[in-house]
N, C-alpha and C positions, 0 to 999 in steps of 0.2 A: 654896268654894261661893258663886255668888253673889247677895246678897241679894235679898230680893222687898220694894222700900221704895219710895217717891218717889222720880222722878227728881232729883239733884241738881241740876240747872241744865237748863232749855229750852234744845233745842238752836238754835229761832231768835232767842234771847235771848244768846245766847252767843256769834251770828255779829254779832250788832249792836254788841254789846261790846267784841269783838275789831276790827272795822272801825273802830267810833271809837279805836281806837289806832293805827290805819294796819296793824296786821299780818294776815296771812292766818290764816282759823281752821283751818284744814287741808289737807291736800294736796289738792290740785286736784279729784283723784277722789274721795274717801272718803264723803264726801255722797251720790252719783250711787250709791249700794248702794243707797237709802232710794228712788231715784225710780225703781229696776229692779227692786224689789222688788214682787207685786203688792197692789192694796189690799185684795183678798182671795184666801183662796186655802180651796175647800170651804168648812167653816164657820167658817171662823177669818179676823177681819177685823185690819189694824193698830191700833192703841190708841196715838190722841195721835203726835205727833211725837216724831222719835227724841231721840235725848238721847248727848252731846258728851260723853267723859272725856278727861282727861290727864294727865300725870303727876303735877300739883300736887292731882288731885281722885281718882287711881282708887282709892286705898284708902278713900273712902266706899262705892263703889259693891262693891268686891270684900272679903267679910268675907276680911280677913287672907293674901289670896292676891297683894297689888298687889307684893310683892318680888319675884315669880319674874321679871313682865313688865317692873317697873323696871329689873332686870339685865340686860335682852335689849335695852335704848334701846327699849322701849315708846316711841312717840309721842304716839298717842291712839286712841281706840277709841268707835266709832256701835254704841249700843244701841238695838234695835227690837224691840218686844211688839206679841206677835200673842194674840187673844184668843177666844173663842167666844161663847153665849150665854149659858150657866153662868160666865162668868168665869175660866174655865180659861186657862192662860196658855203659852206658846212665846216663849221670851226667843232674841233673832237677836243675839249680842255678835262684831265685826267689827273685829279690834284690827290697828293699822298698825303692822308692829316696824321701819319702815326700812330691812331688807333681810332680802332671800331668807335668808341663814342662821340670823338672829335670828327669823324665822317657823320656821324649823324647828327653830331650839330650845327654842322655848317649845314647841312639837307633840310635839317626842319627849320633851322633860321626864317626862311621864306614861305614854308609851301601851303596849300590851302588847302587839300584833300588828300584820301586817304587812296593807297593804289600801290598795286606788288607788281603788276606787270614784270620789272627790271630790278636787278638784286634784289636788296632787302628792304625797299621802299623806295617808289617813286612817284614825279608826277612833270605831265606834260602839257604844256601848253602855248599854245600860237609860234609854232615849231620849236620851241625850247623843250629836251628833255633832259630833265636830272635824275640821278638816283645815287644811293648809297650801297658797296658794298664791302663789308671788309672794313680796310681801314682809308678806302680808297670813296674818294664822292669825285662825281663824272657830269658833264654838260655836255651835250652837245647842241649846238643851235644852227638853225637853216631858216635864215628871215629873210623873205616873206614867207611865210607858209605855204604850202600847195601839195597836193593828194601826193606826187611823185618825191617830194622832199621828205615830207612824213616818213613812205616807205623806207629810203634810203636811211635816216636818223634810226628810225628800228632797229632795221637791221645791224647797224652800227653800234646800237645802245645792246641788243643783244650776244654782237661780239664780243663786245669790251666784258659784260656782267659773267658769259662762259670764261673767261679768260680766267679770272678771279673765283679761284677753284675754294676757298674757302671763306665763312662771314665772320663776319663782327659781333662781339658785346655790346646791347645796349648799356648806357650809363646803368650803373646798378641804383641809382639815385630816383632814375623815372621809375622802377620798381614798387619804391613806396606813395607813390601816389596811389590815393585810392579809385578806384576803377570805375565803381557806380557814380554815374551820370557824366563822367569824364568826357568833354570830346577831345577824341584822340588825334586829330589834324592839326589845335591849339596845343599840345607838348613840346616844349622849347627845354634847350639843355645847354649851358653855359658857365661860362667860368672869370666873365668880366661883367663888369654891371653897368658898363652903359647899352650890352644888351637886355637887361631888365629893362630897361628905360623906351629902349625901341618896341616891346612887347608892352609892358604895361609903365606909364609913368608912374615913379614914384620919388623920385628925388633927384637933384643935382649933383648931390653928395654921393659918397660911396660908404651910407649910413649904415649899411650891413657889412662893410671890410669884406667884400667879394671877389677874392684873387684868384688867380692858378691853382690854388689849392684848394678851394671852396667850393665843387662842384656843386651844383644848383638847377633847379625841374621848376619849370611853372606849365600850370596846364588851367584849363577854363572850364568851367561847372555849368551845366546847365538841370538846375531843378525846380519844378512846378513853373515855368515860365519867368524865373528869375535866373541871371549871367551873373558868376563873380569865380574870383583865380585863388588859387593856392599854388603858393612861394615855397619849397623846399630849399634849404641850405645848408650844407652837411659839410661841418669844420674840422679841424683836425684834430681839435681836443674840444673840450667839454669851456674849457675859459672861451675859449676863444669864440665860441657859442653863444656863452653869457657874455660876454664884452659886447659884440653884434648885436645880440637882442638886446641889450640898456641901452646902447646907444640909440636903437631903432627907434625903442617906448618914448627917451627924453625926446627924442628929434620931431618926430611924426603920431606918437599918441597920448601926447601933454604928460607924459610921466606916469600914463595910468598903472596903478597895479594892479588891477586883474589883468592887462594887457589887452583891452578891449577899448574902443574907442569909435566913438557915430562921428559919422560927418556932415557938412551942412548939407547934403544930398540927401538924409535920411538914411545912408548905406550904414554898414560897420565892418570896420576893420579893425582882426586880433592877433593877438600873435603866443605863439606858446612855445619853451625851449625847452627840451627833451634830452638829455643826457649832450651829444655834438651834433644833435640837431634843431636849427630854428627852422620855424613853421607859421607863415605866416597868411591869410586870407584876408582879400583886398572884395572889395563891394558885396556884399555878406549882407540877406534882405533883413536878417536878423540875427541875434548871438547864439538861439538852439541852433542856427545855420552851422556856425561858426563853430561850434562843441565839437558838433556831431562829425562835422569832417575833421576835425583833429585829434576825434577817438578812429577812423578808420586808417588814419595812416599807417602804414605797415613797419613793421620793424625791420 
């Protein structure tokens, strides 16, 4: 949730600061949101100049939430408050992740439905809207909700998304997941593993060495009335693959060698490594389950 407090830094105090060091305050564009944005819109005017985060400062401005975007190479992110005559407020937060994938990880981290309305996937709810496009993921929020706020958030989520004249690469990673019986609202994309953990538990550990480098897709299966996930993790070589998956088998599937393993739930979970890919399905009602989805993954 993000807080309702003083900005921590003027954002044309921030551009002055950053020049007397000779370095640029952001990317070229990321300003240019603030001058396409209008200075009013119905009854809702801007409030003061935008205001500059980054990664040394966004855990003031986000109560407790700066690790999801730190994980994703957050850049920096233009916050703009829109206000009325009551003082009613519409916070515009417009975070730069540095590429298309990283904008779509932070977007699917949460979302629970499928929906284009706004760039290249969005979704809204109880005046919250988010969307991703490019390399750019956008919030805008107006709480309490109400019919008149709604409108204005639109229109505002559709300012921002025309601004942003070009899209983004999904992870080429969510690529190989296989597509039959797939739901596509469960697609998470990640590159730290205590987001595994928030999607699906599986360990304390970081029993797969899931870094920066290890792009990684989990999505959720649904077939003949049975739910279970497939884990994609794609390393940078082939050891480092096999290192992952032994550790994973010794850890969590008693050391099996076919890499198959039930649990006291009657589920099974397997896992198979593929040249610098492990592959692994977690609640699997059986092991033709478990085959079968790890012949269709794509190369």
């Amino acid at each position: 949730m993000i807080k309702n407090h003083p900005p921590v830094a003027g954002f044309i105090f921030f551009i002055l600061f950053m020049g007397s060091l000779g370095m640029t305050a952001m990317p070229d564009n990321i300003d240019e949101f603030y001058q396409k944005l209008p200075e009013t819109i119905a009854d809702w005017k801007k409030a003061g100049a935008p205001d500059l985060y980054t990664p040394e400062n966004l855990s003031k401005y986000i109560d407790g939430g700066a690790e999801l975007y730190l994980s994703y190479n957050f850049k920096n992110a233009l916050s703009i408050k829109y206000k009325d005559a009551a003082d009613n407020e519409i916070a515009v937060d417009i975070f730069d992740m540095g590429s298309g994938p990283d904008a779509f990880g932070v977007f699917a981290h949460s979302r629970e439905s499928i929906d284009d309305r706004f760039g290249q996937g969005c979704e809204y709810a109880a005046g919250l809207l988010t969307f991703w496009k490019d390399r750019y993921y956008v919030s805008i929020l107006a709480y309490p909700e109400t019919a008149e706020k709604k409108e204005v958030v639109f229109k505002l989520g559709r300012t921002i998304a025309g601004a942003i004249k070009s899209e983004g690469a999904l992870p080429p990673i969510i690529a190989r997941l296989p597509a039959e019986n797939l739901l596509p609202e469960t697609v998470h994309y990640f590159h730290h593993y205590i987001w595994l953990n928030s999607f699906l538990f599986v360990s304390n550990e970081n029993v797969l060495n899931i870094g920066n480098d290890t792009p990684a897709a989990l999505g959720k299966y649904r077939q003949a009335g049975a739910a279970f996930f497939l884990l994609l993790v794609q390393y940078p070589d082939a050891a480092g693959a096999e290192a992952a998956g032994g550790q994973f088998r010794q850890k969590l599937l008693d050391g099996a060698a076919d890499g198959l393993r039930r649990t006291k739930e009657g589920r099974w979970t397997g896992l198979q490594r593929r040249g610098n890919l492990v592959s692994i399905v977690f609640n699997a009602p059986d092991t033709p389950t478990v085959r079968a989805i790890f012949a269709k993954i794509k190369e």
